[in-house]
C-alpha positions in Angstrom: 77.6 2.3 -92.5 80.6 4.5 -93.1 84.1 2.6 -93.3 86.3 3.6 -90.2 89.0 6.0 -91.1 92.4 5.5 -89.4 94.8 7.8 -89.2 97.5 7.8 -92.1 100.8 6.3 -91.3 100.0 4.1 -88.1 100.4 0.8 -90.2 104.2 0.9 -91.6 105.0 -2.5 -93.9 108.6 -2.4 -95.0 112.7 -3.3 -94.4 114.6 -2.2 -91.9 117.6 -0.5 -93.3 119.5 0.6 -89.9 119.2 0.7 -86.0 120.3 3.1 -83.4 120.8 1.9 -79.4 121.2 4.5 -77.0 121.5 3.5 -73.3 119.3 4.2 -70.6 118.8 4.2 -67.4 116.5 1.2 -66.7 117.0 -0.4 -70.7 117.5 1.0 -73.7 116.0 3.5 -76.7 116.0 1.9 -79.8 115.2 4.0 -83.2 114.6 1.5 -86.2 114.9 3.4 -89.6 112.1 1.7 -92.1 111.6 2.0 -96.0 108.6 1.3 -97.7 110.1 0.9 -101.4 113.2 1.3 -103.2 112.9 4.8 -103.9 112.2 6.4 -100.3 115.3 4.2 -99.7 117.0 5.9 -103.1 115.9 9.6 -101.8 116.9 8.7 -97.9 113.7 9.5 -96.6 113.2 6.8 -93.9 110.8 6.4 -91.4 112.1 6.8 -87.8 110.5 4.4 -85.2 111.8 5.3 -81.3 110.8 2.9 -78.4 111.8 2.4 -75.5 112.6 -1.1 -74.2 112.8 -2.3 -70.4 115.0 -4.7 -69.5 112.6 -7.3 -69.1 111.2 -6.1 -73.2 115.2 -5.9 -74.1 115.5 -9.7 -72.9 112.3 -11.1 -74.4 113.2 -9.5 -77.8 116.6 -10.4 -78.0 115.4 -14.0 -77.2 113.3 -14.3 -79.8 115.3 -12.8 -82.2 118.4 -15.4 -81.2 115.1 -18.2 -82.2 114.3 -16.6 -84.9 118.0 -16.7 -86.3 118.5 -20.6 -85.4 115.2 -21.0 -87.2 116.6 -19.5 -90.0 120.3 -21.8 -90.1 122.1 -18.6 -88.5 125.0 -18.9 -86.0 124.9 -16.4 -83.9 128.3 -17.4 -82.3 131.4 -14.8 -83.0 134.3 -15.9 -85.6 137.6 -16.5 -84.1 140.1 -14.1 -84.4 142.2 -14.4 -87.8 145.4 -15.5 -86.5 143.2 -18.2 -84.6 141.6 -19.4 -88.0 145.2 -19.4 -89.5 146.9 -21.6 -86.4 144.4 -23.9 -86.6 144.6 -24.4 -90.4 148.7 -24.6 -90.5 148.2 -27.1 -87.7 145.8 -28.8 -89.4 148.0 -29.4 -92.4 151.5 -30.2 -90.3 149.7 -32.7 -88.6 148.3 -34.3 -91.8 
């Protein structure tokens, strides 16, 4: 029995390098750019990946991506603003 062919370049393994969002009417289009080794990343030939995400996709990815990132340790919370950070430390030390 023959082995079944499948096409070449359906299954893609590599890193994400870079992400475009566009807007869209019901969600958004999302184009992932994808390398499979150091030197298509070297020579800037990426593979481009375009979907298009509904609202409902959007929300179920971006919540599993927020689990994924406390899985990981990652806060996910903004920094405050520099002259918050400084405020709070001279404060900090005047009231020490």
């Amino acid at each position: 029995m023959a082995e079944e062919q499948k096409p070449r370049g359906t299954d893609v393994t590599g890193a994400l390098i870079g992400w475009e969002r566009r807007g869209a009417r019901h969600g958004v289009i999302l184009t992932l750019q994808i390398v499979e080794n150091a030197a298509q990343y070297q020579d800037h030939r990426y593979h481009r990946v375009t979907m298009a995400l509904n609202d409902r996709q959007l929300r179920s990815m971006a919540r599993d991506l927020a689990r994924a990132a406390r899985s990981r340790g990652l806060d996910l919370r903004a920094k405050a603003p520099l002259r918050t950070r400084l405020w709070l430390k001279l404060r900090s030390l005047v009231m020490s």
